[in-house]
Predicted model as a PDB file, atoms N, CA, C, CB and O in Angstrom, pLDDT in the B-factor column:
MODEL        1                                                                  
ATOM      1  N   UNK A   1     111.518  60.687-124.596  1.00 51.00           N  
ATOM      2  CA  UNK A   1     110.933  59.380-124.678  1.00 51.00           C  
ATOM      3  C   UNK A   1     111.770  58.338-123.939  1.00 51.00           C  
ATOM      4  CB  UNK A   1     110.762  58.988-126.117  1.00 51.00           C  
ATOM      5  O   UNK A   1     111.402  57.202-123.641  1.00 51.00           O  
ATOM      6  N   UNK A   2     113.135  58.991-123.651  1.00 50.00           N  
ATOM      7  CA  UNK A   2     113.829  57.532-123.274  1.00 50.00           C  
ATOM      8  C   UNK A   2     113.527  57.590-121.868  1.00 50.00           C  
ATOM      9  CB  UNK A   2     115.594  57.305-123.587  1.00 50.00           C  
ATOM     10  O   UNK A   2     113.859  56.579-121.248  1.00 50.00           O  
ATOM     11  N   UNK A   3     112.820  58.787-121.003  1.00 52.00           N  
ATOM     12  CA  UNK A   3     112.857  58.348-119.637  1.00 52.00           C  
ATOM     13  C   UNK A   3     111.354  57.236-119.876  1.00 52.00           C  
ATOM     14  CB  UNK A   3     112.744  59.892-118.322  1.00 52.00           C  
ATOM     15  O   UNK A   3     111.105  56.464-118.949  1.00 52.00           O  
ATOM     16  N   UNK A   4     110.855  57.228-120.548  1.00 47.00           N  
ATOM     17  CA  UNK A   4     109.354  56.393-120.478  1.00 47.00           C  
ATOM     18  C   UNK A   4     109.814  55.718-120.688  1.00 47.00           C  
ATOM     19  CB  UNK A   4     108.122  56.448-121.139  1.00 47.00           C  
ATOM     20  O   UNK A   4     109.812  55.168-119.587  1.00 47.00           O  
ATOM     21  N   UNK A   5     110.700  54.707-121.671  1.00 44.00           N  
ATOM     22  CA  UNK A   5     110.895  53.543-121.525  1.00 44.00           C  
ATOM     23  C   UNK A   5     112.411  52.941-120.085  1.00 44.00           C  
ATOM     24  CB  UNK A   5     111.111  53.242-123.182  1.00 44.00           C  
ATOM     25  O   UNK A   5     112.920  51.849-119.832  1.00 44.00           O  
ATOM     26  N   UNK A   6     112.585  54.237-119.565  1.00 46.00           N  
ATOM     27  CA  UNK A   6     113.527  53.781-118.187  1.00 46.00           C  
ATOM     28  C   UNK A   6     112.482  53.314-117.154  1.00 46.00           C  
ATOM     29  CB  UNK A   6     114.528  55.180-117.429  1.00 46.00           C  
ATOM     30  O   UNK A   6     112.769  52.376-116.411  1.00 46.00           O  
ATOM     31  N   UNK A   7     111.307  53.912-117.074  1.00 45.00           N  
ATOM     32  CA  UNK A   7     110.350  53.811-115.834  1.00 45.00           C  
ATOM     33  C   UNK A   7     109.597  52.512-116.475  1.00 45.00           C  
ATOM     34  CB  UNK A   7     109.237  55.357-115.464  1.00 45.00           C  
ATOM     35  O   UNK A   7     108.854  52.025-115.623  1.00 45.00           O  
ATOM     36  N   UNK A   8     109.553  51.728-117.835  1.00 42.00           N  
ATOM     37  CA  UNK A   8     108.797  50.512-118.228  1.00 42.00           C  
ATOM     38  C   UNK A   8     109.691  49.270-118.034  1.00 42.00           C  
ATOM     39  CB  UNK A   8     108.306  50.612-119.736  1.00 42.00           C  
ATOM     40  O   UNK A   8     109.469  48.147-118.485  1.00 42.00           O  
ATOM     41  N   UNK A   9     110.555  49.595-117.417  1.00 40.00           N  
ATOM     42  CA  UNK A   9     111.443  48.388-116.813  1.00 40.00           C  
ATOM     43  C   UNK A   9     111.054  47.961-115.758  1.00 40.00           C  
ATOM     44  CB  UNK A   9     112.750  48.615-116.545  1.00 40.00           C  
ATOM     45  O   UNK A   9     110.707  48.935-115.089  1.00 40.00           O  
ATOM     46  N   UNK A  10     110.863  46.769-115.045  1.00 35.00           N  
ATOM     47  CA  UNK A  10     110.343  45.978-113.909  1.00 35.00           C  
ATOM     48  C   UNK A  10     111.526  46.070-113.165  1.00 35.00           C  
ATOM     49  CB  UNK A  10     109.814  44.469-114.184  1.00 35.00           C  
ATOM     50  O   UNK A  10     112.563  45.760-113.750  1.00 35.00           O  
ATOM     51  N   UNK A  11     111.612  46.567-111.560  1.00 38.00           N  
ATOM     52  CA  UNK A  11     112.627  46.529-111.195  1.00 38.00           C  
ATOM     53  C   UNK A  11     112.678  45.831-110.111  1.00 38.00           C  
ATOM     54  CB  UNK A  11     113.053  47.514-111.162  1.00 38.00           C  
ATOM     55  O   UNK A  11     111.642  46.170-109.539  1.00 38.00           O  
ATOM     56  N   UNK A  12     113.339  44.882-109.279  1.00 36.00           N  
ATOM     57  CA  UNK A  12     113.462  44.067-107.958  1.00 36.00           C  
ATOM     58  C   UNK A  12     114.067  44.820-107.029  1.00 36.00           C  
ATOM     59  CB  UNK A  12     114.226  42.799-108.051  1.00 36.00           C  
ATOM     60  O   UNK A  12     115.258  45.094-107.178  1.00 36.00           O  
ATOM     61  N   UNK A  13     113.423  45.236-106.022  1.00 41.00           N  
ATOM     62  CA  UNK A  13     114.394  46.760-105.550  1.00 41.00           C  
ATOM     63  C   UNK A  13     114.769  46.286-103.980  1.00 41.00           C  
ATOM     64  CB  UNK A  13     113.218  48.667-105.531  1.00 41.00           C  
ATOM     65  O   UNK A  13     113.646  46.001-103.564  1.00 41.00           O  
ATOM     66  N   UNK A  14     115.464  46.099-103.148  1.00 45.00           N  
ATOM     67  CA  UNK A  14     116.316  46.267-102.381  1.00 45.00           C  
ATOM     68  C   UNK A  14     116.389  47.828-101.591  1.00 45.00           C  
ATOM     69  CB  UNK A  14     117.381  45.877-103.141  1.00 45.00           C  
ATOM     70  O   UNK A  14     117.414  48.466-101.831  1.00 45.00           O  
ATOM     71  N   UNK A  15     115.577  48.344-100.857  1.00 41.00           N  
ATOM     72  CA  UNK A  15     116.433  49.614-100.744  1.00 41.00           C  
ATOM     73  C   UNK A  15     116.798  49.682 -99.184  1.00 41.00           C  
ATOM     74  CB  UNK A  15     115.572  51.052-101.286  1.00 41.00           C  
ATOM     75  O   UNK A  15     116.756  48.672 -98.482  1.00 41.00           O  
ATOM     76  N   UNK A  16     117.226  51.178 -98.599  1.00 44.00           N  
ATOM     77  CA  UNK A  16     117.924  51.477 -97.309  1.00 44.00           C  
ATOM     78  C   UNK A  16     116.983  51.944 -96.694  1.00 44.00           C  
ATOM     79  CB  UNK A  16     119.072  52.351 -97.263  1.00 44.00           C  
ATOM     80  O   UNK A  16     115.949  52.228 -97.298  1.00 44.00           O  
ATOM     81  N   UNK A  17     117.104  52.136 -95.368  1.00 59.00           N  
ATOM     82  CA  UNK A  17     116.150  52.810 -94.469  1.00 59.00           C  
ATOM     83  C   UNK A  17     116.548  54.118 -94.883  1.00 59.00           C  
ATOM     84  CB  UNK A  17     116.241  52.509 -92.851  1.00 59.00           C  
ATOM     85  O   UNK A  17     115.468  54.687 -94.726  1.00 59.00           O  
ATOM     86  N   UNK A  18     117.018  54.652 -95.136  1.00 77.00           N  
ATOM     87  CA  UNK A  18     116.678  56.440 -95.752  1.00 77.00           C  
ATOM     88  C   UNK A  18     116.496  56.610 -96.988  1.00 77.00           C  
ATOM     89  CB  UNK A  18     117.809  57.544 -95.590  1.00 77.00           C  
ATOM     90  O   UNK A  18     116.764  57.647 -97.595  1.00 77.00           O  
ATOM     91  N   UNK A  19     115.804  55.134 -97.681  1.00 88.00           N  
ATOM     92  CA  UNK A  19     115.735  55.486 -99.326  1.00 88.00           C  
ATOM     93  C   UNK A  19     114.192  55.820 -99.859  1.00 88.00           C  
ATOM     94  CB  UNK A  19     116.319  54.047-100.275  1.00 88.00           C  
ATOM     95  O   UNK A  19     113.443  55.079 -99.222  1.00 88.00           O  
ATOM     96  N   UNK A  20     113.535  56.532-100.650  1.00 93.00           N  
ATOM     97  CA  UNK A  20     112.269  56.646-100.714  1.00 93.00           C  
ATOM     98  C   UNK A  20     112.224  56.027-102.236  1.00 93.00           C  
ATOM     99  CB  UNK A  20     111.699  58.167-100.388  1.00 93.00           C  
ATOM    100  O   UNK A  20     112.969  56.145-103.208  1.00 93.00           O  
ATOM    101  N   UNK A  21     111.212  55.434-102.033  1.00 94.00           N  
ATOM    102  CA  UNK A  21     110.162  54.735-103.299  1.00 94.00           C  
ATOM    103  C   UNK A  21     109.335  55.290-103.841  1.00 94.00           C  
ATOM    104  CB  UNK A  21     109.381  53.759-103.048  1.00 94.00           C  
ATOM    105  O   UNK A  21     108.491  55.801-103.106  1.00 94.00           O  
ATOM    106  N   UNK A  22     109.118  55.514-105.740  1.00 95.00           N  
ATOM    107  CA  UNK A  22     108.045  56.032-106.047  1.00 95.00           C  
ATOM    108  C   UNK A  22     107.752  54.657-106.899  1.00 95.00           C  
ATOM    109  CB  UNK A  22     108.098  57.550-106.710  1.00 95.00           C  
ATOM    110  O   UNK A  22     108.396  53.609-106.874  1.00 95.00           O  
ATOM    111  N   UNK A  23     106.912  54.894-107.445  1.00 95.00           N  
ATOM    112  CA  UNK A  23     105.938  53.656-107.981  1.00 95.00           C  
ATOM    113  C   UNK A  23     105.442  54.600-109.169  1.00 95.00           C  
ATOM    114  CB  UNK A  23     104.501  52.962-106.751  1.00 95.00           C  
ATOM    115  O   UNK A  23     104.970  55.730-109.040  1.00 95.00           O  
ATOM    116  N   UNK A  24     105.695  53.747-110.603  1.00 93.00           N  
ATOM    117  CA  UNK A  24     104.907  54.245-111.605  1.00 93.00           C  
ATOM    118  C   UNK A  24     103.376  54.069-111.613  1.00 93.00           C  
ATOM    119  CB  UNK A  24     105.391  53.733-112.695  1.00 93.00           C  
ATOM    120  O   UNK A  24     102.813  53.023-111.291  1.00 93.00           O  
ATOM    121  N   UNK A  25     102.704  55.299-112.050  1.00 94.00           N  
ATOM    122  CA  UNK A  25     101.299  54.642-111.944  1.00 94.00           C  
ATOM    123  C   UNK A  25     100.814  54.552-113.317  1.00 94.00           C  
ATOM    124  CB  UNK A  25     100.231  55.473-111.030  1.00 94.00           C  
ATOM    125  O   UNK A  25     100.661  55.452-114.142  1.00 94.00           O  
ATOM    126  N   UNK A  26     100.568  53.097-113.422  1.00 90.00           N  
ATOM    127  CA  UNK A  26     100.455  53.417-115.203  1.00 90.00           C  
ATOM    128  C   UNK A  26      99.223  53.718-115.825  1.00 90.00           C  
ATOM    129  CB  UNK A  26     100.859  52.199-116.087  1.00 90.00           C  
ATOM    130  O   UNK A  26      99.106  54.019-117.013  1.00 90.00           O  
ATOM    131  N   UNK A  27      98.134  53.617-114.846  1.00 91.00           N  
ATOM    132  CA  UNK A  27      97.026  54.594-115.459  1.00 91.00           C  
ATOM    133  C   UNK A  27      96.880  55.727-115.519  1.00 91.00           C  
ATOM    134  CB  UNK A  27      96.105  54.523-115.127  1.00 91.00           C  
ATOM    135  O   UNK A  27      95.777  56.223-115.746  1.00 91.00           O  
ATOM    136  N   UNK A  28      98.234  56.599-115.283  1.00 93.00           N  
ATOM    137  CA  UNK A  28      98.208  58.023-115.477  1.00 93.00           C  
ATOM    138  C   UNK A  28      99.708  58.282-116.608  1.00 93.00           C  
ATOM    139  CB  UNK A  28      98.290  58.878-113.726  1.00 93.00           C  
ATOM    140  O   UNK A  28     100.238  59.281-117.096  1.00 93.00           O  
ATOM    141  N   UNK A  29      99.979  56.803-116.662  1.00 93.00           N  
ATOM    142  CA  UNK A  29     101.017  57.451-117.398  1.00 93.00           C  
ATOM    143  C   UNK A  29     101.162  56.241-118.656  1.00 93.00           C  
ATOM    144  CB  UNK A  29     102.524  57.775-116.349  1.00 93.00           C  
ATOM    145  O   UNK A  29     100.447  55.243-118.740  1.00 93.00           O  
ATOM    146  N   UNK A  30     102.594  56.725-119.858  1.00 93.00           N  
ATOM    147  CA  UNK A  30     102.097  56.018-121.015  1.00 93.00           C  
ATOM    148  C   UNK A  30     103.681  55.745-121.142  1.00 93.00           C  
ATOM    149  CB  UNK A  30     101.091  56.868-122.335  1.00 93.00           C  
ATOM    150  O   UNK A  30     104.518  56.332-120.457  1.00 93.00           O  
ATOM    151  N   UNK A  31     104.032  54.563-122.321  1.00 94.00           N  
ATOM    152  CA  UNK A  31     105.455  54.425-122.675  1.00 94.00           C  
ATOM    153  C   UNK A  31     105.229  54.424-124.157  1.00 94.00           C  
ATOM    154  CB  UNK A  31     106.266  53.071-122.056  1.00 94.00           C  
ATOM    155  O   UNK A  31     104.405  53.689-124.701  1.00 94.00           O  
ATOM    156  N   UNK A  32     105.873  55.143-124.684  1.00 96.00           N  
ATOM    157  CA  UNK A  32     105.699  55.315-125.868  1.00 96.00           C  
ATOM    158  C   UNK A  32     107.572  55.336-127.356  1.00 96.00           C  
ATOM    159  CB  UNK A  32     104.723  56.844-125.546  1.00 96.00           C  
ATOM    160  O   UNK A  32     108.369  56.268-127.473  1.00 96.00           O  
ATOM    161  N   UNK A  33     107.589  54.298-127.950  1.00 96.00           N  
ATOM    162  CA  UNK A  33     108.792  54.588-128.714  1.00 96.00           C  
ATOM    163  C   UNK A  33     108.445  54.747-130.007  1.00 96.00           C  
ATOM    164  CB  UNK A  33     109.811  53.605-128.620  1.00 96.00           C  
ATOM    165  O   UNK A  33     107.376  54.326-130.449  1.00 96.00           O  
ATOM    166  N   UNK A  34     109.356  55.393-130.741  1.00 97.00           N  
ATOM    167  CA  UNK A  34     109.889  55.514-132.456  1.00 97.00           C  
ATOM    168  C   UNK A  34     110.647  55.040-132.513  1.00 97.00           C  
ATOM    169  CB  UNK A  34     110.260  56.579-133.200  1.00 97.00           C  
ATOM    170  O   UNK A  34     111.409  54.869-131.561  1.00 97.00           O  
ATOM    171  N   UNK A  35     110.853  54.492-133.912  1.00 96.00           N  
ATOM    172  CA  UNK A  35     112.499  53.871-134.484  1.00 96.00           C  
ATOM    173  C   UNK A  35     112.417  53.746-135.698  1.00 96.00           C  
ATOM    174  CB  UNK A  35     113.080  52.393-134.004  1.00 96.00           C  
ATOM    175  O   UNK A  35     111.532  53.160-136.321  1.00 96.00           O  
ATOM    176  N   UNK A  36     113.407  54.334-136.135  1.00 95.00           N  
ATOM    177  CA  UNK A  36     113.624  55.036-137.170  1.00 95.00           C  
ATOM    178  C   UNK A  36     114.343  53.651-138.108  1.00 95.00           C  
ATOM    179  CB  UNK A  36     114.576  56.498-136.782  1.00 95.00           C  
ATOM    180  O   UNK A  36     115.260  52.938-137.701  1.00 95.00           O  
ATOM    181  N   UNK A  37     113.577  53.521-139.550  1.00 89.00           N  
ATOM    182  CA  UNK A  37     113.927  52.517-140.549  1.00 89.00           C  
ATOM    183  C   UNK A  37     114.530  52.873-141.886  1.00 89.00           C  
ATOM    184  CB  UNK A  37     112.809  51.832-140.820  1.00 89.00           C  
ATOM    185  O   UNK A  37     113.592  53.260-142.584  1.00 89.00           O  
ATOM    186  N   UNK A  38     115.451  52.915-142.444  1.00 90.00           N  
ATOM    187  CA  UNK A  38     115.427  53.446-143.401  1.00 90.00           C  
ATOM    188  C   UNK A  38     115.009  55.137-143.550  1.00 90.00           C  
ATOM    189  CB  UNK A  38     114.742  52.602-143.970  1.00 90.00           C  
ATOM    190  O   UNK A  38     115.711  56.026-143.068  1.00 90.00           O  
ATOM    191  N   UNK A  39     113.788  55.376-144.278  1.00 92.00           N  
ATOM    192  CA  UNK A  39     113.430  56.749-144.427  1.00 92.00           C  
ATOM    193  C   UNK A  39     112.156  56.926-143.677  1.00 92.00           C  
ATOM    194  CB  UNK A  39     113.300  57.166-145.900  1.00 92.00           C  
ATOM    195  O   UNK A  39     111.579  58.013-143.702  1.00 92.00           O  
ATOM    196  N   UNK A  40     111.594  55.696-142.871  1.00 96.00           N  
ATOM    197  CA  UNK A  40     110.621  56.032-142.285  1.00 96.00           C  
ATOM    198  C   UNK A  40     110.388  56.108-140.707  1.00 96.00           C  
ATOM    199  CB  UNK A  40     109.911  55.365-142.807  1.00 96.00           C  
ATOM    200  O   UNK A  40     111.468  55.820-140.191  1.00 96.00           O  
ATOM    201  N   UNK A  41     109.939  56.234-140.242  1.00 96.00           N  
ATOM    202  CA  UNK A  41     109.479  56.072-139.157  1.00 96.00           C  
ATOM    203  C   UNK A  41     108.425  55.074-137.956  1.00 96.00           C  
ATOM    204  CB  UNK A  41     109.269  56.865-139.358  1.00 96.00           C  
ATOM    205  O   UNK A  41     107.350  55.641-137.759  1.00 96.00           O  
ATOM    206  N   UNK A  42     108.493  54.500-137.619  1.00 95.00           N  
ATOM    207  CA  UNK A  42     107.355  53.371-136.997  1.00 95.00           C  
ATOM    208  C   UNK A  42     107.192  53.884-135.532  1.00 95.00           C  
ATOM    209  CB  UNK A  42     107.945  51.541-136.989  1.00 95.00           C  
ATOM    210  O   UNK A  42     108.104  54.349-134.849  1.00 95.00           O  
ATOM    211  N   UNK A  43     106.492  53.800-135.329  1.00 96.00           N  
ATOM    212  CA  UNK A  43     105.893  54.731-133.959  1.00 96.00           C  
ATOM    213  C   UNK A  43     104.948  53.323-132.906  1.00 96.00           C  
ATOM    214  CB  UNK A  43     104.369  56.409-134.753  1.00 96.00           C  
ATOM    215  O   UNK A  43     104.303  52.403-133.408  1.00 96.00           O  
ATOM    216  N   UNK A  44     105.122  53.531-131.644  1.00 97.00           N  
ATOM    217  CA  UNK A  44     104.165  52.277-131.132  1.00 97.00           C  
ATOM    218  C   UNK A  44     104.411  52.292-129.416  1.00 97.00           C  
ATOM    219  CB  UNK A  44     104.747  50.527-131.941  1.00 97.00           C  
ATOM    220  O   UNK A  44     105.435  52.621-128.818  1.00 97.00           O  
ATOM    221  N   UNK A  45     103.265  51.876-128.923  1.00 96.00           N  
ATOM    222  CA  UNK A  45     102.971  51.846-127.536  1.00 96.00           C  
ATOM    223  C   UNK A  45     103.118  50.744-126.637  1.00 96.00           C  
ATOM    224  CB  UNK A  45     101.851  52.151-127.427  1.00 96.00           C  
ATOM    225  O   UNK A  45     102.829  49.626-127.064  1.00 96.00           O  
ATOM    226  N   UNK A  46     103.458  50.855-125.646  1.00 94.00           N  
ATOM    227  CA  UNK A  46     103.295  49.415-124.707  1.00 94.00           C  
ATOM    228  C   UNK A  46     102.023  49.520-123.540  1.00 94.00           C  
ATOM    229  CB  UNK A  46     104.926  49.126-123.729  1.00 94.00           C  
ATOM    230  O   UNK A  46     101.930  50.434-122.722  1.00 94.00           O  
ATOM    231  N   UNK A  47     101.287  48.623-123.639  1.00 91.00           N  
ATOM    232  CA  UNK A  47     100.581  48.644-122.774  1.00 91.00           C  
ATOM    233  C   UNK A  47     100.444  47.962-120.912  1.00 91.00           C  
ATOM    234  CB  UNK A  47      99.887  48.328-123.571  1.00 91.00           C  
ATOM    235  O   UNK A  47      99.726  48.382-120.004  1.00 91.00           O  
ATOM    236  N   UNK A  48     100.991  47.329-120.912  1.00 93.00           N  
ATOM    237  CA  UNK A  48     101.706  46.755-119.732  1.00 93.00           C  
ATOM    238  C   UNK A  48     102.528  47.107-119.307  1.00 93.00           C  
ATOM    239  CB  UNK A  48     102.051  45.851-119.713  1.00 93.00           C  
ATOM    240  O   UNK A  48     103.497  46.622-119.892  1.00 93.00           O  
ATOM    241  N   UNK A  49     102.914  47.963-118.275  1.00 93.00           N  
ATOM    242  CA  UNK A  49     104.258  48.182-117.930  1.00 93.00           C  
ATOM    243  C   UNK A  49     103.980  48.466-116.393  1.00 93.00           C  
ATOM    244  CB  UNK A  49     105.033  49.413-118.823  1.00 93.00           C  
ATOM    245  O   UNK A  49     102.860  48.538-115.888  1.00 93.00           O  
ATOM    246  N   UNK A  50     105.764  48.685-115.432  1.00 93.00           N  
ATOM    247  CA  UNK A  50     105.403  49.219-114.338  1.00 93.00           C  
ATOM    248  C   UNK A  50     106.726  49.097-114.340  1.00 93.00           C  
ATOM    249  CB  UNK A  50     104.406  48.746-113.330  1.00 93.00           C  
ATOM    250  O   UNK A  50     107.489  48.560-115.142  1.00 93.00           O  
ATOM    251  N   UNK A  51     107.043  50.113-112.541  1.00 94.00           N  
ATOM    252  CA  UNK A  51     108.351  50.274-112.486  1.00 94.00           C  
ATOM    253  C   UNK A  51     108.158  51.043-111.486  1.00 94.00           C  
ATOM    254  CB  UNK A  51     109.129  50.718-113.599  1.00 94.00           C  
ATOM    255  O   UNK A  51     107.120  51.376-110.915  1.00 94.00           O  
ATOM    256  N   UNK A  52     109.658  51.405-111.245  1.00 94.00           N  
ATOM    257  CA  UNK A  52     109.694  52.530-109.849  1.00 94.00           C  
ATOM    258  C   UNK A  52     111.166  52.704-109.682  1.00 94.00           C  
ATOM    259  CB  UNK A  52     108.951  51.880-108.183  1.00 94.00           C  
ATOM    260  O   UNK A  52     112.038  52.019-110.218  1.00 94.00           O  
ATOM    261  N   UNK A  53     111.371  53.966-108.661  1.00 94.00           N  
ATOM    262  CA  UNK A  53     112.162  54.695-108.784  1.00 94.00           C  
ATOM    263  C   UNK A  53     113.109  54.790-107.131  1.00 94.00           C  
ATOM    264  CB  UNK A  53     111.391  55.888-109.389  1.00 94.00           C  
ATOM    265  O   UNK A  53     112.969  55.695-106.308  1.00 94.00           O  
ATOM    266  N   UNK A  54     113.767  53.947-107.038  1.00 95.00           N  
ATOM    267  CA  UNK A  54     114.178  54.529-105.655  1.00 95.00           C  
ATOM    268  C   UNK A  54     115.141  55.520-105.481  1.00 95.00           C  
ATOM    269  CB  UNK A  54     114.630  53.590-104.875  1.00 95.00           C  
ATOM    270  O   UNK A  54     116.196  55.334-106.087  1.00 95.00           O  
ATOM    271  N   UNK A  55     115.042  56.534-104.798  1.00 95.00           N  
ATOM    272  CA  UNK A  55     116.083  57.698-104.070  1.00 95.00           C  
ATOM    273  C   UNK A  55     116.559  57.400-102.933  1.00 95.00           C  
ATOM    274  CB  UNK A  55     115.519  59.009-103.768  1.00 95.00           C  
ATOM    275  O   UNK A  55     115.749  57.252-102.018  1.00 95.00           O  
ATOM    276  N   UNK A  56     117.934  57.234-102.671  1.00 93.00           N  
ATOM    277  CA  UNK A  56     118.624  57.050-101.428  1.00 93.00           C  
ATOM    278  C   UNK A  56     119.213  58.473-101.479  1.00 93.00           C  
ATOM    279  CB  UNK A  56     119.721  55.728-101.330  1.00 93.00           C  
ATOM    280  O   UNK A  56     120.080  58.833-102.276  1.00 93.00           O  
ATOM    281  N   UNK A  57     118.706  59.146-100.644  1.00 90.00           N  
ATOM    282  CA  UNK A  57     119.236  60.712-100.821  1.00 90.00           C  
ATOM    283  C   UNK A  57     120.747  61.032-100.305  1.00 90.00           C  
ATOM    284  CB  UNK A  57     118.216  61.743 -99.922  1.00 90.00           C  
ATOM    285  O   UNK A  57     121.548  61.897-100.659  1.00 90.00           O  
ATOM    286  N   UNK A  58     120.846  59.738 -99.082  1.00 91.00           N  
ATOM    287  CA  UNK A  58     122.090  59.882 -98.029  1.00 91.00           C  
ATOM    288  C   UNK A  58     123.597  59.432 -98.919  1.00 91.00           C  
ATOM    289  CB  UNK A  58     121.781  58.637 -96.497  1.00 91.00           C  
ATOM    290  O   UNK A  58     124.734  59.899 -98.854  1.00 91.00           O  
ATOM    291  N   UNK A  59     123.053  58.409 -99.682  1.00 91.00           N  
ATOM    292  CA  UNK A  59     124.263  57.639-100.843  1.00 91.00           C  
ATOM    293  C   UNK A  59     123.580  57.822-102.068  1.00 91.00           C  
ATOM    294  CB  UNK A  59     124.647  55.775-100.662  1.00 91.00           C  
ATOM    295  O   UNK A  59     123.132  56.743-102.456  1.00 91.00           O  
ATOM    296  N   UNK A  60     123.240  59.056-103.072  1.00 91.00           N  
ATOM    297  CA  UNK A  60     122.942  58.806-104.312  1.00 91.00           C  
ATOM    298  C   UNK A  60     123.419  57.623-105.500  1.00 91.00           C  
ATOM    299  CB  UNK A  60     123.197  59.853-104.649  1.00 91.00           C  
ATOM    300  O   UNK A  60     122.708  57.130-106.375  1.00 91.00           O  
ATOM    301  N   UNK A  61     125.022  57.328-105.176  1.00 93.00           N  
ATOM    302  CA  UNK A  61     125.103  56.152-106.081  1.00 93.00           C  
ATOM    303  C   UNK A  61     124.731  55.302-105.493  1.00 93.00           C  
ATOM    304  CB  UNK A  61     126.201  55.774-106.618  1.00 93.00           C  
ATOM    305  O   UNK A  61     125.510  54.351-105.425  1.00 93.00           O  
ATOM    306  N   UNK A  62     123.151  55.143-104.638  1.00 92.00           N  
ATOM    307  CA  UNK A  62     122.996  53.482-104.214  1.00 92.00           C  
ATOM    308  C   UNK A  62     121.279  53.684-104.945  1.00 92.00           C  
ATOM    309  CB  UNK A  62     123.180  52.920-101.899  1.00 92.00           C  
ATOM    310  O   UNK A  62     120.305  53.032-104.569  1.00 92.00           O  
ATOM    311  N   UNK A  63     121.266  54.446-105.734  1.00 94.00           N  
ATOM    312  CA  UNK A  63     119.419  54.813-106.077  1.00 94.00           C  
ATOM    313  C   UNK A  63     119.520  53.816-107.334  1.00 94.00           C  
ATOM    314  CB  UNK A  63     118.785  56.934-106.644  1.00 94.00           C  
ATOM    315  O   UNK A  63     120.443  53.435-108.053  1.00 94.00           O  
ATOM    316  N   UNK A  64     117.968  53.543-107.253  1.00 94.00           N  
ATOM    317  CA  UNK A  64     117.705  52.390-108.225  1.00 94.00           C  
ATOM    318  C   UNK A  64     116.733  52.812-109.589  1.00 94.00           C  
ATOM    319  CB  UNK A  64     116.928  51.165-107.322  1.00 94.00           C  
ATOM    320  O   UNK A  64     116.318  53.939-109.319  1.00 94.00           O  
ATOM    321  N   UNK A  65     116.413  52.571-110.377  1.00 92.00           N  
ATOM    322  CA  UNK A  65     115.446  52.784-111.254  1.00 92.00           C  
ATOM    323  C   UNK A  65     115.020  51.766-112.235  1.00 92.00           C  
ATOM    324  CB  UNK A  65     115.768  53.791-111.847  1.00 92.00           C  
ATOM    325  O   UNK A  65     114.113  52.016-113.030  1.00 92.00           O  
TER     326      UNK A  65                                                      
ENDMDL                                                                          
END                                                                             
C-alpha cells in the first residue's frame, strides 16, 4: 500500500535529457490506506490523485517520484 500512496503525491519534476517519465493514470489505478486505532482498523480511499515517476537511468540518484 505504501507504493500507492508514493505515486498520490503531486510531483514538480525537472528532469535530464536521458531521463524517462511515467505518468500515473488514475483511471486505471487506485490509492488506498489503513490505520490502525487502538484495536481497530479504519480503511479509506482517495479519489483525486496523480503523480509520476521519473527514471534517469544514466545517474539513478537523480530519479524523481
Amino acid at each position: 500500500m505504501f507504493q500507492f500512496a508514493v505515486f498520490a503525491l503531486a510531483a514538480f519534476i525537472t528532469s535530464s535529457a536521458f531521463a524517462t517519465t511515467w505518468n500515473v493514470d488514475s483511471g486505471h489505478s487506485n490509492v488506498i490506506f489503513t490505520v490502525r486505532h487502538l484495536v481497530s482498523k479504519v480503511s479509506g480511499t482517495f479519489n483525486d490523485f496523480s503523480g509520476s515517476v521519473v527514471l534517469d537511468s544514466d545517474k539513478p540518484e537523480n530519479s524523481i517520484v
